[in-house]
C-alpha positions, 0 to 999 in steps of 0.5 A, spaced: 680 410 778 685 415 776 689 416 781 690 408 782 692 406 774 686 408 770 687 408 763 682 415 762 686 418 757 686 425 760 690 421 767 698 423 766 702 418 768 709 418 770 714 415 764 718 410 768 717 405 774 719 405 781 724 400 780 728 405 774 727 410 778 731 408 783 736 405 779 736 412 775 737 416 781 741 412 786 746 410 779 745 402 781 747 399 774 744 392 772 748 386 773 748 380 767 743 376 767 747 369 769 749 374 776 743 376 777 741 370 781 747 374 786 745 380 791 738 375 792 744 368 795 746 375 799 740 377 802 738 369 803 745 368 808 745 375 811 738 373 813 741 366 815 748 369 819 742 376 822 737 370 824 743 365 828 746 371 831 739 374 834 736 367 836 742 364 839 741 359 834 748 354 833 747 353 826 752 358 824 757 358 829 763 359 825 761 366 822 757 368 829 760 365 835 763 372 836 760 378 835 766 381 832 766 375 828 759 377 826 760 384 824 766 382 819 762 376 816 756 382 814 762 387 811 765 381 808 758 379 805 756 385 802 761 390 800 763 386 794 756 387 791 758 394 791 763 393 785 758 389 782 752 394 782 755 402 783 760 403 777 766 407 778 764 413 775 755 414 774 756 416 767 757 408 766 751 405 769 749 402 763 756 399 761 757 392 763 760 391 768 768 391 767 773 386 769 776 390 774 770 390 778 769 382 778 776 383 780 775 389 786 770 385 787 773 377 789 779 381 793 773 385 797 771 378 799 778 374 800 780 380 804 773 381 809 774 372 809 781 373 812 778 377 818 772 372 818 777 367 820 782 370 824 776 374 828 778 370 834 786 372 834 784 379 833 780 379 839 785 375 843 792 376 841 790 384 841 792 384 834 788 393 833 796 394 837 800 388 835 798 384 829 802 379 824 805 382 817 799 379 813 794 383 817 798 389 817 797 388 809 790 385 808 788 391 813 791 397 808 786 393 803 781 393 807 781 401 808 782 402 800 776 398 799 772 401 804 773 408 801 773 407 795 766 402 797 763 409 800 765 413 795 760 410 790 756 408 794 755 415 798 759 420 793 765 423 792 763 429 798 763 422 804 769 418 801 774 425 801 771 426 808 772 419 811 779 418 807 781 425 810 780 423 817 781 416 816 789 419 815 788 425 820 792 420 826 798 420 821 798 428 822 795 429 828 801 433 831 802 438 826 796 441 825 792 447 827 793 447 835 785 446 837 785 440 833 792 438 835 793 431 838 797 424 840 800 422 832 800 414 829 804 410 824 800 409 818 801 401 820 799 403 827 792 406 823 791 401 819 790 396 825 786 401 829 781 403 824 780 394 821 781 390 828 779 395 833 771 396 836 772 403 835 772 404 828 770 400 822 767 394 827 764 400 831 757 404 833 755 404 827 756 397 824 754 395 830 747 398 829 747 396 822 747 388 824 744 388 831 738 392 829 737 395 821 738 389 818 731 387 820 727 394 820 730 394 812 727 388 810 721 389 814 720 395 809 722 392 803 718 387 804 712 391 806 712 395 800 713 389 795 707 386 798 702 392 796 703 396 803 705 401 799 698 401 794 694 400 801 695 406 804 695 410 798 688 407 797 686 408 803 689 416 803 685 417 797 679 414 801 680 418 807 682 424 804 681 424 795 674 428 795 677 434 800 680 441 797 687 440 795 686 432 796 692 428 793 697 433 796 693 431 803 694 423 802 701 425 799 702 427 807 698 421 810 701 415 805 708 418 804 708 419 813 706 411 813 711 408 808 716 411 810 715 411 817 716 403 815 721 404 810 726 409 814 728 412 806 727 417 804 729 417 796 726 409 796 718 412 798 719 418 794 720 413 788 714 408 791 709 412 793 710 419 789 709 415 782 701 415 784 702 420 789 704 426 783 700 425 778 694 425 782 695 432 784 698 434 777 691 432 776 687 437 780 692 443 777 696 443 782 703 444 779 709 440 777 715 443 782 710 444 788 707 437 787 714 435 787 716 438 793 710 436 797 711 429 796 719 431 798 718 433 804 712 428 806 717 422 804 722 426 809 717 427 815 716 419 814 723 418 816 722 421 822 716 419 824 715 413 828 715 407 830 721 404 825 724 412 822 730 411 819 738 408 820 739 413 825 735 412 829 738 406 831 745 409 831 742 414 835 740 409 841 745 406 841 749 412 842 744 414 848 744 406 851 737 407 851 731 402 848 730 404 841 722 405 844 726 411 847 728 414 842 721 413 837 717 415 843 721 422 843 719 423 835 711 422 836 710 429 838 715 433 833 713 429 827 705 430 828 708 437 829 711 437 822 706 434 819 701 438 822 704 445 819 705 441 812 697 440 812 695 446 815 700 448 809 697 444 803 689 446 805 691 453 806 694 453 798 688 450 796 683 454 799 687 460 796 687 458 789 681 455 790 683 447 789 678 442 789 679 435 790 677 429 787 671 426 784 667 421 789 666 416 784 673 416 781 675 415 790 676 407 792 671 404 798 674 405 805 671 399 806 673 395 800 680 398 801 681 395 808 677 388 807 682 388 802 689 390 806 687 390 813 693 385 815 698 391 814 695 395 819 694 388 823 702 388 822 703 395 823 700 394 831 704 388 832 711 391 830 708 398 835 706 393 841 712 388 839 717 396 840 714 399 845 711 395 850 716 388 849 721 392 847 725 387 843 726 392 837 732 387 836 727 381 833 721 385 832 721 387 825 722 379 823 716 377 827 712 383 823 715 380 817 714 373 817 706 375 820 707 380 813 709 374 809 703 369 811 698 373 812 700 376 804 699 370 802 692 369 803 691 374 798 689 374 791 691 381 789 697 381 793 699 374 794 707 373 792 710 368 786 717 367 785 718 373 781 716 377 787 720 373 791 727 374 788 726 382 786 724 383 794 731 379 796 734 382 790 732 390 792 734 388 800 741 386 797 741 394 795 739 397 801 743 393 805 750 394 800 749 402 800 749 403 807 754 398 809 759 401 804 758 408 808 757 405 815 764 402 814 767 408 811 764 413 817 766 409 822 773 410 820 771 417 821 769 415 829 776 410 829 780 417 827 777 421 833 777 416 838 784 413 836 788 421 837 783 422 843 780 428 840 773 426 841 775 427 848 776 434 846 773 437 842 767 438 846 771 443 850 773 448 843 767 447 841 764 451 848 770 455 848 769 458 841 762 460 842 764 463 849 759 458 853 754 461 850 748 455 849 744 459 843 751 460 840 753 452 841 746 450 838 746 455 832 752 453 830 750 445 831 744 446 826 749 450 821 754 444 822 749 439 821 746 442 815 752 443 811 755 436 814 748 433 812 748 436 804 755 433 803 754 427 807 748 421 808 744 423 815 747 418 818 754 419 817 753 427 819 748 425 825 756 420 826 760 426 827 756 430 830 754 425 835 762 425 837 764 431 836 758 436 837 753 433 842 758 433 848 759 441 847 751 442 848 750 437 853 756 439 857 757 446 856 750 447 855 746 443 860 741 440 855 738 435 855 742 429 851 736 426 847 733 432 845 741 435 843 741 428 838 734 429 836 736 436 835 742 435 830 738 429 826 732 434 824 738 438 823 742 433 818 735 431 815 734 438 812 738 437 806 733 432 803 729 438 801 734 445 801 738 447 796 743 446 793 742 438 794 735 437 796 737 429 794 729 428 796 726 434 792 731 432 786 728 425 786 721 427 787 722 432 780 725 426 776 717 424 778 713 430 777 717 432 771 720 438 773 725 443 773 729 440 780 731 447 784 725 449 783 721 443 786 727 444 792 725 451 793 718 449 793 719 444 798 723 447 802 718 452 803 714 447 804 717 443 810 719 450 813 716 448 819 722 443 820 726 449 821 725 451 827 722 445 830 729 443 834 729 449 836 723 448 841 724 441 843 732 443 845 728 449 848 723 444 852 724 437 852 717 437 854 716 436 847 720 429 847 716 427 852 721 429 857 717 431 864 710 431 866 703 429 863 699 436 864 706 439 862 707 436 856 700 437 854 700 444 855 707 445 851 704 441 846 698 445 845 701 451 844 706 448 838 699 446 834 697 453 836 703 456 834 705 451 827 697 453 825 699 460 825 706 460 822 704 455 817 698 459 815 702 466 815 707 462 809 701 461 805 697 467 806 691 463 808 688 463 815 682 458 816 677 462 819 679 469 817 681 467 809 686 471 805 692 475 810 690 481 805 689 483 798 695 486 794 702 487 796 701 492 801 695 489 806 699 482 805 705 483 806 705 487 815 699 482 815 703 475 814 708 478 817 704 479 824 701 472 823 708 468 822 710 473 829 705 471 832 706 463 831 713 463 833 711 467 839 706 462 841 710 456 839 716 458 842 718 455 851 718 461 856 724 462 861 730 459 861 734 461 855 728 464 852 729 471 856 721 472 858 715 469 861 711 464 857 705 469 858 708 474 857 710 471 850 703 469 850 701 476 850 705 479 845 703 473 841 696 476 841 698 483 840 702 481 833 696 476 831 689 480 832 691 487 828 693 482 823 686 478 823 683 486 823 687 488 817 686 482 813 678 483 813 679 490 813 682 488 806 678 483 804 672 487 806 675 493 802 677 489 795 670 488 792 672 482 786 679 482 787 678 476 792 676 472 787 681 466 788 687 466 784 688 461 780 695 456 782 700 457 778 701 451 773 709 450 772 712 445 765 
């Protein structure tokens, strides 16, 4: 079958794997064959140190009997290997690795060791206000090396951001008045930032190694067991024979993988390999077939149950369950995913796109007797998160079920080989986000340390002059410029601090709807340019022209625009109120996303193209796209009118444009013929 590795000659096949892929876009270079053993011997002790601390079990007390003791044993672990993996410059990934970075490398270790074992006199003796000369110095290395860790891990725009605020207490009495504050000596930072609990040691190391560990090697896990594969095949069952097919199964495999996976990049890399070239192969072209599954990879990492990073982080922020925080993404991610079908039908239907041969599809039945067990685990981490709530260890419940039910598998079933490329791609993703966890919370520890996280709040209500539509339009353009410079975790950090207690305080919101709002808000980068990081990713695969793709999804996920907007408008649409309003609310946001996302295509289902030519097209979308808003947006509050009538002018924008529409269409004669769909290089 085709799309499932066929070897027709007429199928098009992505020139490269998953694996160099992800080494070509992330810039992670290979290690010599005699050290490769090396980020497998680190994912195998993390798990040994996670799984001690998690379960109470003794066995390694001397690094887990504190929880500071804890975090500075995962830090000291993994940054090493980001010297070893990501080279000083990305021009040099295919260099070996230089003796500087064996170097940096061993004192990154001999450093993060050193907090290891005075882990207890820094909690005991106060050494954050008060330490010891030899602390004092293993601190300023620690704080280089963080940086310079974030900096090749996450890129020059997060290490000159960490590395500004990082020093922001030194100056803090002699900058501009609204961000003035109490000022520190550079020995005075350099134990706040390395031994305090409110910087590196701070919420997001803390999320990182109480939650994240184990959600990651869930995902990692899942897709070197054919999870992946799975729920492509089972898609192409489902949904390879509609019109426009391939790009649906992008949406429903793509939104199950990263749902699991919580990367953006890794599924586009993953599932976008059999995804692309299958909808290349119903004419679809290569920038929107890259777009499609950018913006399909990013609505999975905001899907529950397991999301991304930041929703842990976001948790703890909140102190509520992470059950709490998934439960709230149920309906704004059907809402997304809705508007990016309803999206992809619409652009099949105008240009006339079949999907593909029954024959050439997999058995629905043959699929699932094959793979029923990752759905089978899939319900268990659901059961394990919302009814147990014990997030903590229920992705290492999943993963040990995963791995023996696996092996009972012939197709799937895992050897060593297997083994330690999972071991090997876990070190990876844990080293990259621990480089920029750290190097955040240095961000968190420089607001926390002058005191303006306390204040900030209160400028940012002065300067929108106590006005909540000005505070969240400000919010969304902070966290899209934050999030294009930064990972959406370290922009989500930020804001999280700086931001939310404006919009919760000055604006009376609702505090899970105004984080939810600023994650939404910081995710839009994966698919807007000028970054668009998983639209870039997504065109290394389609073999596209990357802007292109990242316009093509940014239209796409258009939608996502203005979703936050609504829930922060009514938390009904987080689950915030009662069952009959939430019901209700819900159904007018289907309504209203079906109509916009309709409008952004020119096609609505049951009334067929939004006009013929230019002149009939333009008033008629443009009424439809009105009209959607209208029936998705909340009434009263903010919103100066009453949701009927909203409701009525509404109506009033959408039936004139469904009468022009078949006044033009009635009125073409052979121009309604399809269109054929433009086909890109």
């Amino acid at each position: 079958m085709p799309p499932h590795g066929c070897c027709h000659d007429h199928c098009y096949f992505a020139p490269e794997s998953p694996r160099q892929l992800k080494e070509k876009v992330t810039h992670v270079r290979p290690l010599p064959t005699a050290l490769r053993w090396i980020p497998g011997a680190v994912t195998v002790v993390l798990m040994a140190m996670t799984l001690d601390y998690l379960f109470n079990l003794g066995w390694l007390r001397f690094v887990t009997g504190l929880e500071t003791q804890f975090y500075y044993a995962v830090v000291a672990l993994l940054l090493p290997l980001v010297y070893l993996l990501w080279p000083i410059l990305p021009s040099r990934q295919h260099q070996p690795v230089p003796w500087y970075d064996y170097l940096l490398s061993a004192v990154t270790l001999v450093v993060g060791g050193y907090f290891v074992y005075h882990a207890e006199s820094i909690l005991e003796r106060g050494w954050a206000f008060a330490a010891p000369d030899t602390a004092i110095l293993a601190s300023y290395a620690w704080w280089l090396l963080i940086v310079e860790a974030a900096r090749r891990a996450g890129g020059w725009p997060i290490a000159v951001i960490v590395a500004t605020f990082s020093l922001y207490p030194l100056v803090a009495d002699i900058v501009p008045g609204p961000i003035q504050a109490f000022p520190s000596t550079l020995e005075e930072t350099a134990m706040y930032h390395t031994m305090s609990t409110e910087s590196i040691m701070g919420v997001p190391l803390q999320a990182f190694a109480g939650l994240v560990i184990g959600f990651l090697v869930f995902g990692v896990v899942l897709q070197k067991s054919g999870g992946g594969k799975f729920f492509i095949d089972l898609a192409f069952a489902l949904l390879g024979h509609v019109r426009g097919g391939p790009a649906k199964v992008s949406i429903f495999s793509s939104g199950l993988m990263g749902s699991m996976s919580g990367s953006v990049i890794s599924n586009v890399l993953t599932t976008g390999v059999l995804s692309i070239p299958a909808m290349r192969r119903i004419g679809m072209g290569r920038s929107f077939a890259g777009g499609v599954e950018a913006c399909a990879s990013t609505g999975g990492v905001l899907m529950p149950p397991v999301m991304g990073a930041t929703a842990f982080v976001m948790a703890m922020f909140l102190d509520v369950p992470y059950a709490a925080v998934a439960l709230a993404a149920v309906i704004p991610s059907i809402l997304y995913f809705l508007g990016l079908f309803i999206q992809i039908d619409a652009y099949a239907a105008r240009h006339d796109i079949k999907g593909l041969p029954a024959v050439e599809l997999p058995s629905v039945v043959q699929t699932l007797k094959e793979g029923w067990y990752f759905i089978f685990v899939f319900a268990l981490l659901v059961w394990m998160l919302l009814v147990m709530q014990r997030e903590a260890v229920a992705p290492f419940y999943a993963t040990a079920l995963l791995l023996v039910l696996n092996q009972f598998s012939r197709r799937n079933r895992w050897g060593l080989r297997e083994l330690g490329e999972s071991l090997s791609s876990a070190a990876k993703l844990f080293a990259e986000l621990i480089a920029i966890l750290a190097g955040v919370g240095m961000l968190v520890g420089a607001l926390s340390m002058t005191g303006l996280s306390g204040t900030i709040a209160n400028d940012f209500i002065h300067i929108a002059g106590g006005s909540v539509p000005l505070l969240l339009i400000m919010g969304a353009l902070t966290s899209f410029v934050l999030g294009i410079g930064m990972t959406v975790t370290a922009a989500y950090i930020f804001l999280a601090v700086a931001l939310t207690p404006a919009l919760i305080q000055g604006g009376g919101l609702d505090p899970m709807a105004v984080h939810m709002f600023i994650l939404y808000w910081g995710m839009l980068s994966f698919i807007t340019p000028p970054v668009a990081l998983g639209a870039f990713a997504a065109a290394t695969v389609a073999g596209a022209r990357p802007m292109a793709t990242g316009l093509q999804a940014m239209r796409l996920g258009s939608v996502i625009y203005f979703i936050p907007f609504l829930f922060v408008l009514n938390p009904a649409l987080i689950m915030q109120g009662e069952a009959w309003q939430i019901g209700l609310v819900f159904i007018q946001a289907v309504i209203g996303i079906v109509l916009f996302a309709s409008a952004m295509q020119g096609y609505l289902i049951g009334v067929g193209r939004l006009g013929i030519g230019a002149l009939h097209e333009i008033p008629a979308r443009g009424l439809v796209l009105v009209a959607g808003l209208l029936f998705a947006l909340p009434g009263g509050g903010m919103v100066p009118l009453s949701q009927i009538e909203l409701l009525g002018s509404a109506m009033a924008a959408l039936l004139p444009a469904v009468l022009l529409a078949r006044w033009s269409q009635r009125h073409a004669g052979p121009r309604v013929a399809k269109m054929a769909p433009p086909v890109d290089s």
